[in-house]
N, C-alpha and C positions, 0 to 999 in steps of 0.2 A: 163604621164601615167594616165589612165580615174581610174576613182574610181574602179571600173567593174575590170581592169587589172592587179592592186593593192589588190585585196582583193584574186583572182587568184594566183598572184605570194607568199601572205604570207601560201597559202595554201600547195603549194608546195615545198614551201624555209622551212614553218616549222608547218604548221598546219596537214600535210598532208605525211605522210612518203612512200616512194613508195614501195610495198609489192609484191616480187619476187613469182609470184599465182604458178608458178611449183617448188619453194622450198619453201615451208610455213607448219608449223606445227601451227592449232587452239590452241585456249587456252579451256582447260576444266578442271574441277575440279579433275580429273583423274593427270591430270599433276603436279597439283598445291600438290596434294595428293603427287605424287613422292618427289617434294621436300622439302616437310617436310619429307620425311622417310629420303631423303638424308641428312638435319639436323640436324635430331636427331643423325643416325649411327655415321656421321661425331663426333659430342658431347662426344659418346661416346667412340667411339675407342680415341678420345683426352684426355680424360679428368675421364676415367672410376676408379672406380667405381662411379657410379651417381644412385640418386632416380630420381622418378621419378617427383619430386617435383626442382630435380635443375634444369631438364630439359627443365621444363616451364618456369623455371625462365631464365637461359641462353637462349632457341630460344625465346622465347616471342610468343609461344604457349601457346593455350587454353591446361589446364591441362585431361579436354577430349581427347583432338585430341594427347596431346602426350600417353595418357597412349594406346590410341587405337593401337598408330605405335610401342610403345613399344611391348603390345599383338602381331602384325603382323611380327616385327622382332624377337619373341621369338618364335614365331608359323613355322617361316623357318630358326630356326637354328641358324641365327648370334647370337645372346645374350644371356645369361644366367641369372641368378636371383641370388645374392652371401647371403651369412647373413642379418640379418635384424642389420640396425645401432643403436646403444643402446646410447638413449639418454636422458636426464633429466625429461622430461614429456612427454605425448602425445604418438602418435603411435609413432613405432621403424618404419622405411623407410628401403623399400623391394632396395638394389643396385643393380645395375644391370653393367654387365659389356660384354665385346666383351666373347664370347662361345671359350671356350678352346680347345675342344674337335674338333669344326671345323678346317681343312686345304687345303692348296693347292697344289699340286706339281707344280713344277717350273723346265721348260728346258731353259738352254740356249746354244746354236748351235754354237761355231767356224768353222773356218774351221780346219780340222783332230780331232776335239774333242767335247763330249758335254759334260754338265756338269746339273744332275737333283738333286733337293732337296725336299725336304719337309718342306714346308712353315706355320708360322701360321699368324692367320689374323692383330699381330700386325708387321708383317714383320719379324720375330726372324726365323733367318735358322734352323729348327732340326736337319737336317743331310743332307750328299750332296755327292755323289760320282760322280766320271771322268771315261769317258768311250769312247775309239775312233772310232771316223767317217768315212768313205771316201768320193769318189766321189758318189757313187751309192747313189742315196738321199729315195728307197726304201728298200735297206740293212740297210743305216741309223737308218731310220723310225723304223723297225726290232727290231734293239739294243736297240732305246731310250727306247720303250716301254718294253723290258724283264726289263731293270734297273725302269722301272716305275712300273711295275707290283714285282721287289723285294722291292723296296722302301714303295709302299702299305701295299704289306703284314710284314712287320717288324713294322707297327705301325698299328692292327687291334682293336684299341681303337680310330681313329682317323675318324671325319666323312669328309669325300673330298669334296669338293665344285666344284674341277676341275682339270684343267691343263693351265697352263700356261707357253706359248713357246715364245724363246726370239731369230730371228735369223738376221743375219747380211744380210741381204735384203729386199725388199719391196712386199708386201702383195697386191695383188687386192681386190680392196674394193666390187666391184660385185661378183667374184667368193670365194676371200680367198684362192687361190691360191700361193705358192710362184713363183712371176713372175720376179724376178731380183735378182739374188743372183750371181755375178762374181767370188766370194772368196774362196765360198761353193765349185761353178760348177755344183749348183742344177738349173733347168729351168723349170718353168712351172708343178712345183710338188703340188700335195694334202697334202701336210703334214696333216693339218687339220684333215681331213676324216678318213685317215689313223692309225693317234694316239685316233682318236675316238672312230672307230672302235672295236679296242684291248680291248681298257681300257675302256668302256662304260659309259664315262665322257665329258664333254662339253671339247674341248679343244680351247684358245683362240689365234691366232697368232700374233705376232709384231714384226714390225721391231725394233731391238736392241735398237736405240735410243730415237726412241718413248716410248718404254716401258721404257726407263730407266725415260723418263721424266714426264712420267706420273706416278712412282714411287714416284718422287719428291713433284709432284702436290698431290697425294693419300696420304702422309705420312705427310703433312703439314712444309715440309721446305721452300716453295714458295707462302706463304699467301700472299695475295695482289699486286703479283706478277702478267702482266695480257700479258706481252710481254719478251721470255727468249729462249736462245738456247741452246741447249745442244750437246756436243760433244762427241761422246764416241771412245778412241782412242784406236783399239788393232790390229789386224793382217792389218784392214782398217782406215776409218775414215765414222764415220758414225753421222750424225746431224737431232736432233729432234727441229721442233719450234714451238714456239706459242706465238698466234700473239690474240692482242685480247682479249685473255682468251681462246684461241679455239687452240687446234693443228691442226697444218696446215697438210693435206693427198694430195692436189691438187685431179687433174686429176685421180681416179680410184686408189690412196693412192702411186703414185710413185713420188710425192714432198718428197725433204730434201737432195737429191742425190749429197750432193759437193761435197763429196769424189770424185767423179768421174768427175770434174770438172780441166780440164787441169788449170794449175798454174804456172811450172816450166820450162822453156829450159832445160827439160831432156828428154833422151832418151829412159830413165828406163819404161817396159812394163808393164800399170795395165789389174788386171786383165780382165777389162772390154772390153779391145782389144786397147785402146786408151793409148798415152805417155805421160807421165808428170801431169800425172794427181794428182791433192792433196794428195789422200795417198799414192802416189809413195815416197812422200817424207817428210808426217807428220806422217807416222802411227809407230808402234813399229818393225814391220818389215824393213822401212827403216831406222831404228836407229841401227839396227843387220848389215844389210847391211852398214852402215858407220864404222862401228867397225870393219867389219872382211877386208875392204880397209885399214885402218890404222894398224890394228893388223893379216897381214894374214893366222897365223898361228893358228885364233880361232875360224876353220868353227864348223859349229854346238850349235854354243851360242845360247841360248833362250834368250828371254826380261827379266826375270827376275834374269837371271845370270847378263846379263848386269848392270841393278841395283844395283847389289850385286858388282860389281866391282866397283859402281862409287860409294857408299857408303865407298868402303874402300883406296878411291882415285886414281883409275886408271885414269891416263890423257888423255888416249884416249877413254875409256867409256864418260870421260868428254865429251870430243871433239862432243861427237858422240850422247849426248843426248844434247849439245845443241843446235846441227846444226837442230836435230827434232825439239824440243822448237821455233825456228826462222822460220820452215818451218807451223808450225802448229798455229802460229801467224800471218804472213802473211795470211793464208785463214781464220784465225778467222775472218781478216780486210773485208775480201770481201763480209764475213757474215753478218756484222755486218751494212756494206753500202745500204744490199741489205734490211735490216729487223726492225734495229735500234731496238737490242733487251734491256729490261734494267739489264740483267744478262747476261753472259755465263757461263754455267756449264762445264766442264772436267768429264768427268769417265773415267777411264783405272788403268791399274796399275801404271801407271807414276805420279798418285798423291799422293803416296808411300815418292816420292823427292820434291814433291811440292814447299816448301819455296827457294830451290833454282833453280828453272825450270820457274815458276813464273812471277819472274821480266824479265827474256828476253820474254816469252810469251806476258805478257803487254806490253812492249817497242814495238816490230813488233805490236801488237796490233793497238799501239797510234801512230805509225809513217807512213805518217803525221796524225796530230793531226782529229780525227774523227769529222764531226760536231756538235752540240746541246749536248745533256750529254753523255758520253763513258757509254759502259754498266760494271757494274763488274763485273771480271773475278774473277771467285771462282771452289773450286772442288768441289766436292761428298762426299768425303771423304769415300767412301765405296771401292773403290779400285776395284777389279775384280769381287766384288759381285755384283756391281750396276745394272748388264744386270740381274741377276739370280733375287733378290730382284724387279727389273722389269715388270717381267715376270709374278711374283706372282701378281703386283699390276694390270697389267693389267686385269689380270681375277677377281681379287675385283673390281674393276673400273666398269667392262663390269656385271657382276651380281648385284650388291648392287641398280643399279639405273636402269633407264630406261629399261634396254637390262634384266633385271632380270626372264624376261619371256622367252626369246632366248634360254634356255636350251634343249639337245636333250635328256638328259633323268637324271632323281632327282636321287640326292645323296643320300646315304646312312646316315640316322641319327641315332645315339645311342635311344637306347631305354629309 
């Protein structure tokens, strides 16, 4: 190799990184700006009440530049200003902590059911009522919002930031459309526009898993964490990842779709038109479906009767959330060949049972033996709220940083 081809090649092997000119965002001060706001917020939703003096100290900001993003997150509402700290000498330091007073409503969408809350910004549900669905996804729409608009008004001391919807389908990332929802039987609906509309609030949509995982990532149980999937198991199965540090959307945001991913010689029909597909045979409805074959005298069990039965040792509840456990292990495996995540998460209510569900989930997991390191298999621990909790966090996610200008019209702030 001539000198010439040699100095070539180190440019391109590592002097030189090749730069995608139709997805490229510059670098500007404007951005760099953002992530210090993202820093600071992060600080202090973590670790509040802070002056402004820890704050320098923890980001290793100029104490200029924080008190500036401080003034600009007190100036839209996130933060508040608490007592002054009383200390031995010197000035008493102004604490500052996340704004009480702001919230968010939060839907999450099964099928036949939704369930909305009122969310505050450390994540704490204030209240949450259940209200049923059908098939009609603009009758739907209808309902959520009258329980949105009673939810509102029961708390008119409360300033909103937004809505955030949590539904068991995938989202078009160009329209925001719901474009794939089998479970629902919604296709190609505006949910969006529609809950906008009403309630003359930003509303954010996600698919279930994603939001749950970006819950995780927004609430800091996955620090350091930078590759993880998460699984959220309830009427479907439905899987959020990130790879990276980045959640993966694919192609127009319908990446993550394994539920829908044939797996078993069964004959049993998902909703999606296809047979044997993953959640035909991991989700909580095929655990209902195994109990009422052994037990056929107990049509009409919910999932969480079923629970209730195997807590008080029913053999065939047994039977029947293990045969789930095995089937929901198994497509963890193929998850996990496909991503080599270094966590998986669980959410459903099935982590309720967890310590004994668990070890057969790992065993199918680890059988045969995965290459390079297994990732660990852990829950949520938040049980049925993780979609709702979700939902909330997605619309902090999508305000607090970059996207904080994408609003269709400002919240209501206390005077």
């Amino acid at each position: 190799m001539t000198k010439a081809s040699s100095s070539q090649a180190r440019r391109l092997n590592g002097g030189m990184r090749r730069v995608d000119l139709k997805d490229v965002q510059l670098g500007s001060n404007d951005i760099g700006r953002k992530i210090n706001r993202d820093i600071v917020l992060q600080l202090i939703r973590t670790a509040q009440p802070l002056s402004r003096a820890d704050l320098a100290r923890l980001s290793g900001l100029q104490r200029s530049t924080v008190s500036e993003i401080a003034d600009q997150l007190l100036g839209e509402g996130w933060i508040c200003e608490g007592p002054n700290l009383r200390t031995a000498r010197g000035r008493h330091p102004i604490m500052l902590s996340l704004n009480d007073a702001l919230a968010i409503l939060a839907v999450d969408i099964h099928p036949g059911q939704a369930v909305v809350a009122m969310v505050d910004l450390n994540g704490r549900i204030l209240t949450s009522s259940t209200l049923p669905v059908g098939k009609d996804p603009a009758r739907a729409a209808k309902s959520i919002v009258s329980s949105l608009k009673r939810l509102r008004d029961s708390f008119p001391n409360k300033s909103l930031e937004g809505i955030g919807v949590s539904v068991p389908g995938r989202i078009s990332a160009k329209t925001q459309r719901l474009v794939f929802a089998p479970n629902l039987g919604w296709r190609d609906f505006d949910l969006k526009h529609a809950i906008e509309e009403e309630m003359g609030l930003t509303a954010e949509v996600e698919n279930a898993a994603n939001s749950s995982l970006i819950s995780e990532l927004w609430f800091g149980r996955m620090d350091g964490v930078r590759n993880a999937a998460l699984i959220t198991v309830s009427e479907g199965v439905g899987a959020g990842i990130l790879a990276n540090g980045a959640l993966v959307r694919g192609h127009d945001g319908a990446a993550g779709e394994f539920g829908h991913i044939p797996l078993a010689a069964s004959e049993q029909l998902c909703g999606c038109g296809q047979v044997g597909c993953w959640e035909t045979v991991a989700s909580n409805s095929a655990a209902v479906r195994y109990y009422a074959e052994l037990a056929p005298a107990s049509s009409g069990l919910t999932f969480q009767e079923l629970l209730n039965l195997f807590v008080e040792g029913d053999p065939n509840a047994t039977k029947a959330l293990e045969k789930q456990a095995r089937f929901l292990g198994k497509g963890l495996r193929m998850l996990a060949y496909a991503f080599s995540p270094e966590v998986v998460l669980v959410a459903g209510a099935m982590v309720s049972i967890w310590e004994k569900i668990a070890p057969i989930i790992e065993k199918e997991l680890s059988n045969p033996a995965l290459p390079g390191i297994p990732p660990r298999l852990q829950p949520t621990y938040e049980g049925g709220i993780a979609r709702l909790r979700g939902a909330a966090a997605t619309l902090l996610q999508r305000h607090s940083g970059e996207h904080a200008d994408r609003r269709v019209s400002v919240p209501r702030r206390l005077a």
